[in-house]
N, C-alpha and C positions, 0 to 999 in steps of 0.2 A: 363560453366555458374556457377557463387558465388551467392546465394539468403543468405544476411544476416540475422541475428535473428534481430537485430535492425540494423535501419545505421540515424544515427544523423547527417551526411553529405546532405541527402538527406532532413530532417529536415530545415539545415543551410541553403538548396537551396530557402525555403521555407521565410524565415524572417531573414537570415543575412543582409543583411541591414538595418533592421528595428532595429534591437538588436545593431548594432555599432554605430549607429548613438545616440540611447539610451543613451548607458552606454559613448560614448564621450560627451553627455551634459550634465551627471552625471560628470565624469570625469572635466571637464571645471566650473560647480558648485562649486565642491570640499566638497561636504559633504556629506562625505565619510562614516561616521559610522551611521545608523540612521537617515540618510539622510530622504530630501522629498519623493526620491522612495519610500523606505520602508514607510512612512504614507499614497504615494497613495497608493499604493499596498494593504495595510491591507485593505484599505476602499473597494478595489474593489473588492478583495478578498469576502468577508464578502458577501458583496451585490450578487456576485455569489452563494453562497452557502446558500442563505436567510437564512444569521443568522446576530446579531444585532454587533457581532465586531470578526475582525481577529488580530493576536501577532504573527508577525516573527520570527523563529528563527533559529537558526544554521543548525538545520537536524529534521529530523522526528522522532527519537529517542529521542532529547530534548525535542523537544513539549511532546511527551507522557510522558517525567518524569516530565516535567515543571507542567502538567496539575495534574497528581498524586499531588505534592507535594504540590502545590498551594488547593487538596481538604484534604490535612491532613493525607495523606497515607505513612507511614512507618514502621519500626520498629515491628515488631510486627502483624503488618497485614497480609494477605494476599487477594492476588489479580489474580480472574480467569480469564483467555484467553485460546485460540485453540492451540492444539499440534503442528497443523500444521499451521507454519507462520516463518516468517522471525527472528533471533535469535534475532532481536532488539528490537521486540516488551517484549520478557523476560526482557533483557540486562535494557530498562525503568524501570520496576518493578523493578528489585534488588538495581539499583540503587538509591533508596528512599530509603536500605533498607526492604521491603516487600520481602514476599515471594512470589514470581508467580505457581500457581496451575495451572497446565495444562490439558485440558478435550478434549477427541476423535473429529471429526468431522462430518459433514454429508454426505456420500459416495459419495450424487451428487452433491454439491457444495462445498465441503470442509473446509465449514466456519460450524463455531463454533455450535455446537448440544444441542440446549435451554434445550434438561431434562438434560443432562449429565450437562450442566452449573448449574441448580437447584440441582441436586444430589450432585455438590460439594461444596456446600455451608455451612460455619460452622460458628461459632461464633465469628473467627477471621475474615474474608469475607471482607471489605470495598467496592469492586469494581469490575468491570468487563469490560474488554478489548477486545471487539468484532470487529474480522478483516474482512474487506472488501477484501476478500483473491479475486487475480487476477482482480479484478476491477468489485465486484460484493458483493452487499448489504446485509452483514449476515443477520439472520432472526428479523429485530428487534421491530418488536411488541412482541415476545416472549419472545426476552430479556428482553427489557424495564419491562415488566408485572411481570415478576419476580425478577426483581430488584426494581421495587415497592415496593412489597410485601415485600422485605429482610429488604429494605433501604440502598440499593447500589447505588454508582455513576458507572455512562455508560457513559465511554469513549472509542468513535471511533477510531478505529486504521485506519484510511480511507488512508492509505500512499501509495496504488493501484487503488484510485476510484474517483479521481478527476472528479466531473461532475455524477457519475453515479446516477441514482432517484432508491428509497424504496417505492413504493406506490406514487409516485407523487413529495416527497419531495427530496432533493439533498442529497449525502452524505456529513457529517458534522454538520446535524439540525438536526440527529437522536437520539441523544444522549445528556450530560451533555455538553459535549464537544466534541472535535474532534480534533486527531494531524492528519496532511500531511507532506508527505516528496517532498523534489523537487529536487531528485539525476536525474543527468541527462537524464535517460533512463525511467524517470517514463511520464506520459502521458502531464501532466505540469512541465517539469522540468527546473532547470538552468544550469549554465553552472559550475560547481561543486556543493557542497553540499549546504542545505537551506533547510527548511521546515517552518511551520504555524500552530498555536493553530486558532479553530473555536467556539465559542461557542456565544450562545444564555443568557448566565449565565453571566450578568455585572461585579461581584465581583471578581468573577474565571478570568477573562480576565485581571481588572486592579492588584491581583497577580501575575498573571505570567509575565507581563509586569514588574514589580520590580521585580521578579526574575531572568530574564533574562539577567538583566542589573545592576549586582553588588550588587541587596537591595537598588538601590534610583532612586525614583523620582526626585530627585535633587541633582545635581552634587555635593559629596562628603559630602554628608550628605544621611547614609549607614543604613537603617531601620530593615533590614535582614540581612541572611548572603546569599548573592545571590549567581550569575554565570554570565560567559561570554555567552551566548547561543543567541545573536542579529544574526539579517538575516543585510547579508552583502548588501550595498544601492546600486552594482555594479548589484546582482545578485537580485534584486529587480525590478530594470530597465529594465532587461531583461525579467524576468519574466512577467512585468508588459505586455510587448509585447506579448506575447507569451499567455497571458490571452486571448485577444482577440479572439486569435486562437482556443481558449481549444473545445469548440463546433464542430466547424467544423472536427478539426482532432480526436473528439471523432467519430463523423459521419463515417467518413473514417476507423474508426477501425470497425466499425459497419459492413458495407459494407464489409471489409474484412472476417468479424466471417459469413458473411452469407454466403459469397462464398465458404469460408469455409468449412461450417456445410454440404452445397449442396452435393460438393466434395467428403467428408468425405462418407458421407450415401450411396453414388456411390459405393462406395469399402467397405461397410459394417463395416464402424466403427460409434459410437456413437460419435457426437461433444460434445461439454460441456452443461450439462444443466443448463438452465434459470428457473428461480423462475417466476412466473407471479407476475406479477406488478410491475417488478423491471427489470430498465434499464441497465445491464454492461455496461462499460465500455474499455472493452476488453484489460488492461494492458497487460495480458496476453491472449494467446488461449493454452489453455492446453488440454494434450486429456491423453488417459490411455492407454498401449498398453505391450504386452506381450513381453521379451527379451530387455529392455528399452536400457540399454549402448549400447547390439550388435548393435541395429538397428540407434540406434545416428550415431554410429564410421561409419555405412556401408551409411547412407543419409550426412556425412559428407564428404568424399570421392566422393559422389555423386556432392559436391558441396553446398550443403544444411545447412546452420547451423543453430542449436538449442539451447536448454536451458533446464536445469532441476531445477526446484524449489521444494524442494529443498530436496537434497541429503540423507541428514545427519539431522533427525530432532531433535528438541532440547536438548531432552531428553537422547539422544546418543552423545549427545557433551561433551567434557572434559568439559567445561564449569561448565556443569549443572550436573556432577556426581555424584552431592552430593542429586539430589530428588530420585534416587536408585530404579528409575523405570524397576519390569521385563521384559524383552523380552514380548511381544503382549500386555504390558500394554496398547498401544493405538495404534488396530489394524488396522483401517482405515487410522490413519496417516504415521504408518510401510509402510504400503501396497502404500499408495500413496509416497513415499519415494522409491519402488523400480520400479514403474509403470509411474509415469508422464510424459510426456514429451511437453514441450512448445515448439509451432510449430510458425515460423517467422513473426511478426507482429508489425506493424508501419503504420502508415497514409499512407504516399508515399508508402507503401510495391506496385508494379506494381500487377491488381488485373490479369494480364496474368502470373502471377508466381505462383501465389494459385495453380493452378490444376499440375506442374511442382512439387511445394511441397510434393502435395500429391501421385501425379507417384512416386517419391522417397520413401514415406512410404512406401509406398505399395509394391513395388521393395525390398525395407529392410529388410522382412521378410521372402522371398523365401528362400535364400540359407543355411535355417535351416529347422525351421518346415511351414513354410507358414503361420502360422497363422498371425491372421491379427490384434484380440485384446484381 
């Protein structure tokens, strides 16, 4: 038996036809850059995520520099987000320009730790970059409160949290703004790269839309010095199908984390904790677990595959050798770099495979010390 970490086949069984038939009356249309998908789509978008307008665009990395740059952040700035997070959300920030400040996280949810975000706050400051890390709503009445206080803009990093609620409200309305990515693998994704700016903020919206599309509102007459950064009207189409779905197969992720969490507590491991009041979304299921590679290699073998998010954290990357941070500078996100490991989750995941998952944990760890986490 093979229990994949994602299978987007299983997906495809789900709304391939709904998606071919799509993208062939897009096709048959023929307008192709910017098309009407991409305008339904922002509108339904938006109305999803109760805020007042959505901005397509290339990936989830654009939107977050699109949104920087659209509020005046470069050169000179600097801009705080979590240690721990995908290197793109940095990768935004530099790209303005700005320097990205990186602060520890919170041990049981791993998103971003409001005093350490206040403690890093200087005179350079503009902004702050709070991730919805694994599909699950950083703390942001805390944040917001003290980016009041600064005079910061808060921009979501919601590129794992499609759908998930903070108190009531959806990820994307929490903030100034909000980028999402829609790489295939993520919980609304398309069929290659795309992502979307959210925001409730009119001005910020019709910016990035002239930035995304050269500096003009009108063909060739160039107000800024833009970029190519448009969400392609193919993968619009699909998306737009696939909107429909978003609920339902967030539900199914739901159902999965619970059989999960059940499983788990069975054999004495902790599942992930949830914040009250705040609904995940479970892009991922991540758990903590002692001997992390051994016990991959030995549930892989098993048949079993996983995921580690992520390995290597920013700070440890050539990339970023220039912020010349020491060893345990950010010891919860170290610690979660040799510890994590993402257990196989998707909508279709069959929920008769959960408890096979976790026999394989649990199995992983005998033929050293037993331990369990």
């Amino acid at each position: 038996m093979t229990v994949r970490f994602v299978d987007l086949m299983a997906q495809w069984a789900d709304v391939g036809d709904e998606v071919e038939a799509a993208v062939v009356h897009t096709l048959r249309r023929t307008d192709l850059v910017l098309g009407h998908d991409v305008e339904r789509f922002e509108e339904e978008l938006a109305d999803y995520c109760e805020v007042a307008g959505a901005v397509g665009t290339d990936s989830g990395l654009s939107a977050l520099e699109l949104i920087l740059r659209a509020y005046g952040v470069g050169p000179e700035d600097e801009v705080i987000t979590a240690a721990n997070t995908f290197i793109a959300t940095a990768l935004a920030i530099s790209a303005t320009g700005a320097s990205p400040v990186l602060v520890d996280v919170d041990p049981r949810t791993y998103t971003i730790d409001p005093l350490l975000f206040e403690a890093a706050i200087t005179e350079r400051t503009k902004a702050v970059v709070p991730v919805h890390l694994y599909g699950q709503p950083a703390e942001m009445d805390s944040i917001r409160a003290i980016a009041r206080r600064h005079g910061l803009v808060v921009v979501e990093d919601a590129c794992q949290a499609h759908g998930a609620r903070y108190r009531g409200r959806r990820a994307g309305s929490l903030g100034d703004a909000a980028a999402f990515s829609f790489y295939p693998s993520k919980n609304l994704g398309a069929y290659g790269d795309g992502g979307a700016i959210v925001s409730n903020d009119g001005a910020l919206l019709d910016e990035v839309r002239l930035l995304r599309n050269y500096g003009q509102r009108e063909k060739y007459r160039h107000e800024v010095r833009g970029f190519n950064h448009r969400l392609d009207t193919l993968q619009a189409a699909a998306l737009r199908v696939k909107l429909c779905r978003l609920d339902g197969w967030n539900q199914a992720r739901r159902e999965r984390a619970a059989a999960y969490g059940q499983a788990l507590r069975a054999i004495g491991i902790e599942p992930p904790h949830v914040v009250d009041d705040v609904e995940p979304v479970w892009h991922l299921f991540v758990i903590e677990v002692d001997e992390r590679d051994a016990r991959r290699q030995r549930m892989l073998e098993a048949g079993i595959d996983t995921g580690v998010h992520y390995p290597i954290p920013i700070h440890r990357q050539g990339a970023y050798a220039d912020l010349r941070v020491a060893a345990g500078g950010y010891p919860i996100t170290e610690r979660a770099a040799q510890r994590l490991l993402s257990l196989p989750m998707y909508p279709q995941l069959p929920l008769d495979l959960i408890p096979v998952v976790v026999d394989a944990l649990l199995a992983s760890a005998r033929p050293t010390s037993g331990a369990l986490t």
